[in-house]
C-alpha positions, 0 to 999 in steps of 0.5 A, a space after each residue: 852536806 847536811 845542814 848546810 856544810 860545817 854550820 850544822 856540826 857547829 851547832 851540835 857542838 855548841 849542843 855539846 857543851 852546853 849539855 856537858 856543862 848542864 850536866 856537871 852543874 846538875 851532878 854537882 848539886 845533886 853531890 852536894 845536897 847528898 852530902 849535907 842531907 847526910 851530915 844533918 838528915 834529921 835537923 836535930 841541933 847537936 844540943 837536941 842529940 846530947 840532950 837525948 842521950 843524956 835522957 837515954 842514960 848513955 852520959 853522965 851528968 858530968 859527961 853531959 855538962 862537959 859536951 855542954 859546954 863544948 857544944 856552946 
C-alpha cells in the first residue's frame, strides 16, 4: 500500500481537481482575451475608423454625417 493506503489516492484526487479546475480557468481567460483582442486588436475608437475611411474616399460626406450621428 503505497502512501499509507487510500490517503495517498485522496491526494491525488484532491491534485486532480484542482489542477482540472486551474486549467479551465486558465482556457477560459485565454478564450476571452482572444476574443475581445479580436474585437478591438487596434484600439482605434469606431469615430477614428470613420474618420479614416471618410479621408481614404471610401464615403461620402453624407454617408460620413449619417455613420456620425449613428456612432454618437
Amino acid at each position: 500500500m503505497m502512501w499509507g493506503g487510500t490517503g495517498g489516492w485522496m491526494v491525488l484526487h484532491l491534485i486532480f481537481w484542482v489542477l482540472l479546475v486551474v486549467g479551465l480557468v486558465l482556457l477560459a481567460l485565454w478564450a476571452v482575451r482572444k476574443v475581445s483582442a479580436g474585437a478591438g486588436a487596434s484600439g482605434e475608437s469606431s469615430m477614428d475608423i470613420l474618420k479614416k475611411r471618410y479621408a481614404r474616399g471610401e464615403l461620402s460626406r453624407e454617408e460620413y454625417e449619417e455613420k456620425k450621428r449613428d456612432i454618437s
